[in-house]
Residue frames as a rotation matrix with the C-alpha (Angstrom) as fourth column:
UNK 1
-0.748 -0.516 0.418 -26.61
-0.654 0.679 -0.333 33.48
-0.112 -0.522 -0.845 -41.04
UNK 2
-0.559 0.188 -0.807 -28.18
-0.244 0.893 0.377 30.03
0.792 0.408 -0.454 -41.61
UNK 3
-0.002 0.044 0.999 -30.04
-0.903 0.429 -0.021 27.92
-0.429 -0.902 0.039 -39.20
UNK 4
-0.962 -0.086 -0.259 -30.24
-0.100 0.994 0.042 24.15
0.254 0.067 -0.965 -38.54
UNK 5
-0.157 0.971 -0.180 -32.86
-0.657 0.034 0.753 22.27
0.737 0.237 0.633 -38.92
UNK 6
-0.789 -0.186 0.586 -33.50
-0.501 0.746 -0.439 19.25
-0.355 -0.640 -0.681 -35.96
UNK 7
-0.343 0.586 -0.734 -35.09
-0.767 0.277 0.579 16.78
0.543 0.762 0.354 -36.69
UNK 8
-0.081 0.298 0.951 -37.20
-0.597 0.750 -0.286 14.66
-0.798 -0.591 0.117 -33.52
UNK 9
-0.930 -0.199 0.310 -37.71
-0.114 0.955 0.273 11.44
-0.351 0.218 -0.911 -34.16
UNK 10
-0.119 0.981 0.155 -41.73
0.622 0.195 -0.758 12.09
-0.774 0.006 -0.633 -34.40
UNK 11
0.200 0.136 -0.970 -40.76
-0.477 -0.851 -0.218 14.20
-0.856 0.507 -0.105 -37.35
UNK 12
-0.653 -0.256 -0.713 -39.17
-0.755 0.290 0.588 12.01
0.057 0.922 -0.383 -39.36
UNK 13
-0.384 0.849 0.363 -42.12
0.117 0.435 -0.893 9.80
-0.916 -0.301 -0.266 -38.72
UNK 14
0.256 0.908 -0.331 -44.44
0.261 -0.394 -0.881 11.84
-0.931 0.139 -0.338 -39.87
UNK 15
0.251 0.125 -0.960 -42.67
-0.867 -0.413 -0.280 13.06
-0.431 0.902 0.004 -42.87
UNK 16
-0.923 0.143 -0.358 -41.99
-0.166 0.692 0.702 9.37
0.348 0.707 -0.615 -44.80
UNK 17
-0.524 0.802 0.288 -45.34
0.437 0.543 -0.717 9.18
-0.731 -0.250 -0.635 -43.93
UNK 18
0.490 0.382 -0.783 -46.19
-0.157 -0.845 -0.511 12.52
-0.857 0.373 -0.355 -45.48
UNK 19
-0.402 -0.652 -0.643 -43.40
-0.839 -0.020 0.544 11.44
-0.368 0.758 -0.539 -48.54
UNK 20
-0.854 0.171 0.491 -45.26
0.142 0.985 -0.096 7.98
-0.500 -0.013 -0.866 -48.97
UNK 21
-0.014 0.958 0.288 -48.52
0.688 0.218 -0.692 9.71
-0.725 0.188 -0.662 -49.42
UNK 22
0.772 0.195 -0.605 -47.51
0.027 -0.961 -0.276 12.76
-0.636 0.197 -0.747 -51.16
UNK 23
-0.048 -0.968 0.248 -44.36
0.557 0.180 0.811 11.84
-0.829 0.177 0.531 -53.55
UNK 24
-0.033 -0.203 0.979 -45.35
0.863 -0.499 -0.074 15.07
0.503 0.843 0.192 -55.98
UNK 25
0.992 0.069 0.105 -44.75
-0.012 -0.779 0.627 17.13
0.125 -0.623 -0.772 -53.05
UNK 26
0.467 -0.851 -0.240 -40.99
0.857 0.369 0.360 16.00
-0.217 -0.374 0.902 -52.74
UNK 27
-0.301 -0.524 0.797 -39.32
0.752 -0.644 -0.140 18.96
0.586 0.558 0.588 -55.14
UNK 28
0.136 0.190 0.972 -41.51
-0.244 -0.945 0.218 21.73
0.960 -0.267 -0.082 -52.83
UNK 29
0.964 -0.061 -0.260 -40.88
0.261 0.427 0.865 19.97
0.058 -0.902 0.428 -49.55
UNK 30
0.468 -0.861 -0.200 -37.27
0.820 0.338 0.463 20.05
-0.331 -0.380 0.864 -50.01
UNK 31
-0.359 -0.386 0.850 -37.50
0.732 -0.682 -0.001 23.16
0.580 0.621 0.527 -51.28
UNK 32
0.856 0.489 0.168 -39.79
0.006 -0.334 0.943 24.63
0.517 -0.806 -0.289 -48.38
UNK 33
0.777 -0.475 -0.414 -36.72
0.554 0.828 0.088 23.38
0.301 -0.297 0.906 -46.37
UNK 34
-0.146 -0.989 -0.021 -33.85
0.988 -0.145 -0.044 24.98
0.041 -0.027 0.999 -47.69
UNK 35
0.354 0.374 0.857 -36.09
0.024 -0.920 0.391 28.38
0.935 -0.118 -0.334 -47.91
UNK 36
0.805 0.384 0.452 -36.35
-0.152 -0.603 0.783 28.22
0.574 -0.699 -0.427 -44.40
UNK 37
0.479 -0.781 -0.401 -32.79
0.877 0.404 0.261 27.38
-0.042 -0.477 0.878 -43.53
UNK 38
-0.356 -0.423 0.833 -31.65
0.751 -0.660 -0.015 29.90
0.556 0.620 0.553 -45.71
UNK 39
-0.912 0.299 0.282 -34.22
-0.377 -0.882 -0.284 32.91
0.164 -0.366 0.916 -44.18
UNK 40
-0.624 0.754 -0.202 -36.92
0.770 0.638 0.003 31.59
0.131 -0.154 -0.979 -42.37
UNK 41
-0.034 0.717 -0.696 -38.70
0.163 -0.683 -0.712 34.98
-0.986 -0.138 -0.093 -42.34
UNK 42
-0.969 -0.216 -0.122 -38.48
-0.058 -0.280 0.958 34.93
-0.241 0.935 0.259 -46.25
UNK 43
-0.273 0.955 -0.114 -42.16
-0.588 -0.260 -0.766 36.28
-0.761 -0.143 0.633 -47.50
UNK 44
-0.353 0.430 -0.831 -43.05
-0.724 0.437 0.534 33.45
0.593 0.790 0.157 -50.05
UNK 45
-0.844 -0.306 -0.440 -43.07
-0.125 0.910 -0.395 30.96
0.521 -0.279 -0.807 -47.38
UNK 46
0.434 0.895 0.106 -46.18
-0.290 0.027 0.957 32.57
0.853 -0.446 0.272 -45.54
UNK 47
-0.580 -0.462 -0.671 -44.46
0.490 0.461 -0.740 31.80
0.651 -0.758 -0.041 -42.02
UNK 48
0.192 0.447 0.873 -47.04
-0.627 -0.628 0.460 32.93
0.755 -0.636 0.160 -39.41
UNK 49
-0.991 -0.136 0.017 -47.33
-0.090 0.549 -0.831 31.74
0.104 -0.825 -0.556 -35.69
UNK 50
-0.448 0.766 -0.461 -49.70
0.409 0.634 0.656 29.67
0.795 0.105 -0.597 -34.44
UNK 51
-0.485 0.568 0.665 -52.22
-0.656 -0.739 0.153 30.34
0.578 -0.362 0.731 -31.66
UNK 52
0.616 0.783 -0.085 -54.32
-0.605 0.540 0.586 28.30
0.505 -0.309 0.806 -29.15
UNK 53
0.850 0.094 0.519 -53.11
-0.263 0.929 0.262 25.08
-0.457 -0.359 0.813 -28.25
UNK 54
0.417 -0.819 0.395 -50.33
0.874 0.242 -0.421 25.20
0.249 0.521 0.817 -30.82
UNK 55
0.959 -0.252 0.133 -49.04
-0.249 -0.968 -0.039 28.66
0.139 0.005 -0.990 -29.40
UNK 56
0.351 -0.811 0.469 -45.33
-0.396 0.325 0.859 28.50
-0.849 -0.487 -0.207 -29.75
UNK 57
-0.291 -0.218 0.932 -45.11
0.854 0.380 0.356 26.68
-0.431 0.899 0.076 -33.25
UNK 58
-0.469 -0.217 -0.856 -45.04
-0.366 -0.834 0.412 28.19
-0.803 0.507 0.312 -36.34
UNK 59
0.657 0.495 0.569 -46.95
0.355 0.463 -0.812 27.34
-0.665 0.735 0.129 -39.70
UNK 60
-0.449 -0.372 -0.812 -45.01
-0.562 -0.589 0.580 27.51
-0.694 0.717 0.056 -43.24
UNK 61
0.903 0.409 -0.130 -46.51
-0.328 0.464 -0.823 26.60
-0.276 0.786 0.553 -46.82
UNK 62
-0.404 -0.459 0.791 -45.48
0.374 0.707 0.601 23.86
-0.835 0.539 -0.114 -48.87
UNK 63
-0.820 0.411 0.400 -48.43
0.338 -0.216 0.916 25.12
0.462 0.886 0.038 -51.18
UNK 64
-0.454 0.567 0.687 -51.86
-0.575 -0.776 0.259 26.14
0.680 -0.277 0.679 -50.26
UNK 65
0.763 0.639 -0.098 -52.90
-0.313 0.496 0.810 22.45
0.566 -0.587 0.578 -48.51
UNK 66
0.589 -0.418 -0.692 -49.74
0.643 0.760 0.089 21.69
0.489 -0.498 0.717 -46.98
UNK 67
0.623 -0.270 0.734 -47.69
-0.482 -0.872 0.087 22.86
0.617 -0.408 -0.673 -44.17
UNK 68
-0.045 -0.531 -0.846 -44.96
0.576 0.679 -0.456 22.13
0.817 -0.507 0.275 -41.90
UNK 69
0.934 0.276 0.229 -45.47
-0.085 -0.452 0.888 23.24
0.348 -0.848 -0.399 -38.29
UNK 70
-0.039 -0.895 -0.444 -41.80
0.800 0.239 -0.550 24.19
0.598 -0.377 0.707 -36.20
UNK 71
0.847 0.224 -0.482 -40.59
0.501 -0.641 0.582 25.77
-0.179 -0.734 -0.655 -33.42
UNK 72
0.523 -0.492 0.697 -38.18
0.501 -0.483 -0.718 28.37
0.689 0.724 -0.006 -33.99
UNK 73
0.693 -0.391 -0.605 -35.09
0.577 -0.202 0.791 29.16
-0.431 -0.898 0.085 -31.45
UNK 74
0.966 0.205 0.158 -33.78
0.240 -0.938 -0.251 32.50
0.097 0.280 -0.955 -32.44
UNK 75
0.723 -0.673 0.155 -30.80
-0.470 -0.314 0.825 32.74
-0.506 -0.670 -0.543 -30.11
UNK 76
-0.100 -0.564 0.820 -29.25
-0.174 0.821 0.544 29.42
-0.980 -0.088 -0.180 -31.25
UNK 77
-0.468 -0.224 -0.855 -30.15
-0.877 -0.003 0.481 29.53
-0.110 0.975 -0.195 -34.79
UNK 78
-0.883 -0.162 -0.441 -32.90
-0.444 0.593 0.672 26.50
0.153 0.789 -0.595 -35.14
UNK 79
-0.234 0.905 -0.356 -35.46
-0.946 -0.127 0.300 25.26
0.226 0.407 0.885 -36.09
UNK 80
-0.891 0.161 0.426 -37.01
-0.128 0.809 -0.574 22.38
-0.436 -0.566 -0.700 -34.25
UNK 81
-0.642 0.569 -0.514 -39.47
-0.584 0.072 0.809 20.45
0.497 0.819 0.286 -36.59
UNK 82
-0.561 0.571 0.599 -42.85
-0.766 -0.084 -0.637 19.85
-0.314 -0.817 0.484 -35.37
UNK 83
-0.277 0.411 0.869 -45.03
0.382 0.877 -0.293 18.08
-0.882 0.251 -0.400 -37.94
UNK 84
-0.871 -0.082 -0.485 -45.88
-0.473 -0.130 0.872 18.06
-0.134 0.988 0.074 -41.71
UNK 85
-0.641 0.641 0.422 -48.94
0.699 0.715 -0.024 17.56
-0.318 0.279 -0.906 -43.48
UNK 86
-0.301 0.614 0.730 -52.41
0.602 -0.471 0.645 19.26
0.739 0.634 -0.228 -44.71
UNK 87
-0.571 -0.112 0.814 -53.90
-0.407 -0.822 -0.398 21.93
0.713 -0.559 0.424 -43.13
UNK 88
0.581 0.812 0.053 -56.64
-0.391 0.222 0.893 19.89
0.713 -0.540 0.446 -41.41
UNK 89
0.663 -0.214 -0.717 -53.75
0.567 0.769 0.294 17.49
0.489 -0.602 0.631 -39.96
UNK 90
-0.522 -0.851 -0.050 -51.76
0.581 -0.312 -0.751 20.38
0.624 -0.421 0.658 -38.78
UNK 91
-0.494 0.657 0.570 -54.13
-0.386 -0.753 0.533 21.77
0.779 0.043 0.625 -37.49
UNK 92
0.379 0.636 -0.672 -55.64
0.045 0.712 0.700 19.27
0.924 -0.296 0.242 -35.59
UNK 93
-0.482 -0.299 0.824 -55.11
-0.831 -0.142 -0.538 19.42
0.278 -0.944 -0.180 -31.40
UNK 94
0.384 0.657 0.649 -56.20
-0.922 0.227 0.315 16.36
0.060 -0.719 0.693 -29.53
């Protein structure tokens, strides 16, 4: 079974920001995506949870500097998108 993706409003934000600065990321971005629609526990993606301050979110790879942070509702099938970007800016808490 699939999930859905949601998309907040501070996501899509963040990602034509992240598509502005990054338009040879598009083809793995929208591939990252459909991976995790498809099987978000699929082992290429690297899906780990997060810790600290982000506890609750997940991390997946775009590649080795980029990542999209989401939260992941099991029951209901979706994925609630958090933010996109390098590791420093996903990373970041404050």
């Amino acid at each position: 079974m699939s999930y859905t993706l949601i998309y907040t409003e501070s996501y899509k934000k963040r990602a034509i920001r992240f598509a502005q600065k990054h338009p040879e990321l598009k083809e793995l971005y929208r591939k990252t995506l459909q991976l995790l629609v498809f099987n978000p526990y699929r082992t290429s993606l690297r899906i780990h949870s997060l810790r600290g301050k982000l506890a609750g979110l997940y991390s997946v790879s775009i590649n080795l500097n980029y990542r999209i942070t989401f939260e992941l509702l099991i029951a209901e099938h979706e994925i609630i998108l958090v933010n996109v970007g390098s590791n420093d800016e996903i990373y970041q808490v404050g």
